[in-house]
Every structure is written in structure tokens, then in C-alpha cells.
C-alpha positions in Angstrom: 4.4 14.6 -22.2 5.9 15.5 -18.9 6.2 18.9 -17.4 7.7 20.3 -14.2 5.1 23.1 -12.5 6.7 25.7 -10.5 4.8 28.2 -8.3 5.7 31.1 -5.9 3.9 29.7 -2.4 1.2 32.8 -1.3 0.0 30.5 1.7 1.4 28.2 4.0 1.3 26.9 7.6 3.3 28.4 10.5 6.2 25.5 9.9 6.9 23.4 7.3 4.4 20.8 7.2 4.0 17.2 4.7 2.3 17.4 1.6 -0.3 14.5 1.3 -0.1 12.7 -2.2 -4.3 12.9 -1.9 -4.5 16.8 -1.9 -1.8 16.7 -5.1 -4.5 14.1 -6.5 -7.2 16.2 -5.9 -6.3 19.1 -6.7 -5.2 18.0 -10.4 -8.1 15.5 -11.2 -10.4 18.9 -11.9 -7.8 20.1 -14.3 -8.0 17.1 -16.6 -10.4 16.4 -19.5 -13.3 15.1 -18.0 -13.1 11.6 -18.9 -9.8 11.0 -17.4 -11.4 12.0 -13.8 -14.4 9.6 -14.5 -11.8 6.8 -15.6 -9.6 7.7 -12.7 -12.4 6.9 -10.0 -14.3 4.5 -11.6 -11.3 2.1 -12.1 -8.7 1.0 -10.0 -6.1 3.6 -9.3 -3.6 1.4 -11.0 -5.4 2.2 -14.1 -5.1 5.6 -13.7 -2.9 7.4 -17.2 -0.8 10.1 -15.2 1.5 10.4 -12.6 3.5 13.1 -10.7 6.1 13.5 -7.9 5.5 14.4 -4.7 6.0 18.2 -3.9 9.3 20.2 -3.1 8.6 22.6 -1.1 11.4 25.3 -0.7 9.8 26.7 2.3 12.1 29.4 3.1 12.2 31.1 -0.8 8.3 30.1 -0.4 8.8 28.3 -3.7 7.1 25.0 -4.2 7.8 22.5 -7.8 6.6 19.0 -8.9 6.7 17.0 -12.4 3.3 16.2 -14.2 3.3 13.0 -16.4 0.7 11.8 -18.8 -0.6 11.5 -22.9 -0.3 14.4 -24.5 -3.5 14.9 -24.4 -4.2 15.2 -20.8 -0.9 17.3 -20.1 -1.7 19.8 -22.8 -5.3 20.5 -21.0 -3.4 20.8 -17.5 -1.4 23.5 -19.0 -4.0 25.2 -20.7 -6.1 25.4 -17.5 -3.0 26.5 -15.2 -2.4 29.4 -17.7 -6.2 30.3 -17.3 -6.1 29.9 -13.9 -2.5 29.2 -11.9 -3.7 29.6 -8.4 -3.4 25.5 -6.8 -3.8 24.2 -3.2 -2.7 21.3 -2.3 -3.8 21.4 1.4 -2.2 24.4 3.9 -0.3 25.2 0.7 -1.5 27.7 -1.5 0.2 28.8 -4.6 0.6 30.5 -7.9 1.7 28.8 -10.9 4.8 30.7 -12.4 6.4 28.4 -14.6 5.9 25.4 -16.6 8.7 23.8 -18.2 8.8 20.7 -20.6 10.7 17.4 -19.7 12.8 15.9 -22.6 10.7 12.8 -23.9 12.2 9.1 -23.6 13.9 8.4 -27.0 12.6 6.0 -29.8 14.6 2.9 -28.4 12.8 -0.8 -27.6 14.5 -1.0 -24.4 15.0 2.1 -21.7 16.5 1.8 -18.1 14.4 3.4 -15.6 14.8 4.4 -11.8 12.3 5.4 -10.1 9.1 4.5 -7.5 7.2 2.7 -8.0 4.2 0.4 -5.9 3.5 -3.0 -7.5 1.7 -6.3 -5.6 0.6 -9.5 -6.5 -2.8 -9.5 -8.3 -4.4 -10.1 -4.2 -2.2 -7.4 -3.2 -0.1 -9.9 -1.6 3.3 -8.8 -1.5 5.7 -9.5 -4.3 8.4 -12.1 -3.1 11.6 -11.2 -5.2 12.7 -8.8 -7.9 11.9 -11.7 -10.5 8.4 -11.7 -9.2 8.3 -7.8 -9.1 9.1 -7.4 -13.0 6.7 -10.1 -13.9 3.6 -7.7 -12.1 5.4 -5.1 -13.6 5.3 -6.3 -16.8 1.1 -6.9 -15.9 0.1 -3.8 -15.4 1.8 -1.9 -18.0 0.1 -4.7 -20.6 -3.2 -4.2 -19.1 -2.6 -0.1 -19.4 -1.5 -0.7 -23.2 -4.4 -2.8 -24.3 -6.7 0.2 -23.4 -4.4 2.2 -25.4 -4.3 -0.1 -28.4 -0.9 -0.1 -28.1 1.6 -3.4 -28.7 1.7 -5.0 -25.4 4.3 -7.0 -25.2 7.1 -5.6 -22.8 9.1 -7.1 -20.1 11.3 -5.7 -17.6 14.0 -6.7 -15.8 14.5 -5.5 -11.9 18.5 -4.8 -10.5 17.4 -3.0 -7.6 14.5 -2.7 -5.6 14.9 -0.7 -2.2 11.9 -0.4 -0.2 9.9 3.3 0.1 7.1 4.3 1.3 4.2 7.4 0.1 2.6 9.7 2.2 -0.5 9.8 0.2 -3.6 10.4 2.7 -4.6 11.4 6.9 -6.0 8.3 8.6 -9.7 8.0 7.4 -9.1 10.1 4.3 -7.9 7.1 1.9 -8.6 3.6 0.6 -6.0 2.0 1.9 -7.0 0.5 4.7 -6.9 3.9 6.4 -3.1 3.9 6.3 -1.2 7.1 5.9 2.3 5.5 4.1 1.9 3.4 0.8 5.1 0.9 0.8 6.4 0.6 -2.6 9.7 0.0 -4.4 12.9 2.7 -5.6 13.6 0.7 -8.6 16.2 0.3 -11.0 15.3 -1.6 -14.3 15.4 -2.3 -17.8 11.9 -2.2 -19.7 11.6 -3.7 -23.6 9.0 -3.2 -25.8 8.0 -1.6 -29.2 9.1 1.9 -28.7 5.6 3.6 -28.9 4.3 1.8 -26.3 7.7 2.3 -23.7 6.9 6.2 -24.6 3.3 5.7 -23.3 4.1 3.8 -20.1 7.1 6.5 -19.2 4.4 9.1 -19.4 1.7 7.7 -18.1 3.8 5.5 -15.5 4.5 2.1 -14.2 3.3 0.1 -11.6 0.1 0.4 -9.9 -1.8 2.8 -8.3 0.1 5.7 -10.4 -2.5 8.3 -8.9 -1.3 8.0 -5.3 2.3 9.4 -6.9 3.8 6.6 -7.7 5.0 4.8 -11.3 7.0 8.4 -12.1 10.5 6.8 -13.2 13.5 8.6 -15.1 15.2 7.2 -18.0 18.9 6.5 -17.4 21.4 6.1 -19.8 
């Protein structure tokens, strides 16, 4: 289920400043049931089962919105604890939650086109050479991620496009990666086959790796 949170900004720095991807991280892993935040740290961030966007931040209407992506399960608890409690931070910004609006699900099909970005290395997180090489670890993960789910995990993807990108996910000292403040990773345009259950479950929970630093949230394109 995906969702896009909207909230009226109550707090914010003197001039528009970056949102990290680690304070939208950390602000929604409390929100979660609690064995998603326990899987999320104890595993490899590429494991993690939800995604979101990085924040748009209307500074002048001091409105602020981002899209939420994960098993029904874990979206349903976000929105439950939002309407309990909307008030969020996510690092000089504070805000209140004022809407929450559901995203139209990816339709039964056994092949979807996606864009999106998305962060995807070798197994030694040695760069991928080519797009050929890019939907092959592609195709990795997301059999690794559907194997926990007991899903079919057969899928393969084809890559068209890949245009380098880069996340701003974390402050120097603040992050795993090598104390680096940018992720690189990929824009992407690409086809995805599989059984349809199991392309639902990767378009929610996203593709790629490392889908808690923000990336792996792709759009189906027609």
C-alpha cells in the first residue's frame, strides 16, 4: 500500500534548508510494528520492506508532502499512529500531519514498466558495469526480498535507461556509508516480470537495495 503524507510545517529553519533521508528514516521506523524496526537494523538496509520519497518542502505555503510505500500491514500501522499522533520531525522541520491520501496499487499484470531511483551494486558493492549488469542485481535483490515473503521469486528486469543520481541521506559522521553525505544510485527506466503477487510486493516495498535510505520507490508507467 502506498500513501502520500501531507502536513502543514509549524517549525522550520530561518531559510530553506535539505532534508536528510536519515531524519525521514528515523522518524518513521518508531511508527512501524515493532518487528519491522528490529528487521530493519539488524539486516542490511537493502532488506529493509518500505520505502519513501524524499521530502517536498513548499517552504513558502509552509507545506511539506512525501509518499510512504510498504505491505499492507506496515502502512496501515503508519496511518493509524499518524491519526493518533500527526505531529513528525524530520530534523529543523516540524510538522503536523493533515492529510493522507492512498496511491492507486500497481495492476494484476506479470510485467510492469517502472521509473524510478533506485541504488543497486555488485554483491561487494563494486559498481555495476552496464545496464545488463544492473537488471541482473536487480533481479537479486528483489528474489532475496521475495523468498522472505514466500512469494514466487522468479522475476527479471530489463533496464532502458539508467541516469546517474545521487541521495542526500545523512551529515558526515551520522551514516554507514563510509561517512559520506550523497548515496549514488540510478533514475531508471525498466521492465520487471514476474508472477503478479510478487511484482505487487516489490512495487510496495521497493527495488534495489538499501530501500531505507529512500531509494527503490519507482512509479508504474504505462
Amino acid at each position: 500500500m502506498r500513501i502520500k503524507i501531507t502536513g502543514q510545517i509549524i517549525q522550520k529553519p530561518a531559510s530553506p534548508k535539505p532534508i536528510s533521508n536519515h531524519t525521514v528514516y528515523s522518524a518513521l521506523l518508531p511508527r512501524l510494528p515493532k518487528q519491522w524496526g528490529e528487521e530493519a537494523h539488524e539486516k542490511e538496509r537493502h532488506f529493509c520492506l518500505f520505502t519513501y520519497s524524499n521530502p517536498n518542502v513548499r517552504y513558502q505555503k509552509d507545506e511539506i508532502s512525501f509518499y510512504f510505500s510498504s505491505l499492507d500491514e506496515a502502512t496501515l500501522h503508519l496511518i493509524a499512529s499518524l491519526e493518533q499522533n500527526p505531529h513528525m520531525h524530520f530534523g529543523l522541520y516540524a510538522f503536523e500531519v493533515t492529510n493522507i491520501e492512498a496511491m492507486p496499487e500497481v495492476e494484476d499484470r506479470e510485467e510492469i514498466l517502472i521509473r524510478g531511483k533506485v541504488l543497486v551494486t555488485k554483491e561487494d558493492h563494486e559498481p555495476v558495469a552496464d545496464k545488463a549488469e544492473m537488471a541482473k542485481y536487480l533481479g537479486y535483490y528483489a528474489e532475496n526480498k521475495l523468498k522472505a515473503l514466500g512469494l514466487p521469486d522468479q522475476v527479471t528486469f530489463q533496464v532502458f535507461q539508467a541516469i546517474p543520481t545521487s541521495t542526500f541521506y545523512a551529515q558526515k559522521g551520522k551514516s554507514h556509508f563510509d561517512n559520506s553525505v550523497n548515496i549514488p544510485g540510478w533514475h531508471i527506466h525498466a521492465t520487471v516480470k514476474g508472477h503478479p503477487k510478487s511484482l505487487r510486493a516489490l512495487y510496495q516495498i521497493g527495488f534495489g537495495q538499501n530501500v531505507g535510505t529512500g531509494n527503490g520507490l519507482c512509479w508504474s508507467v504505462d
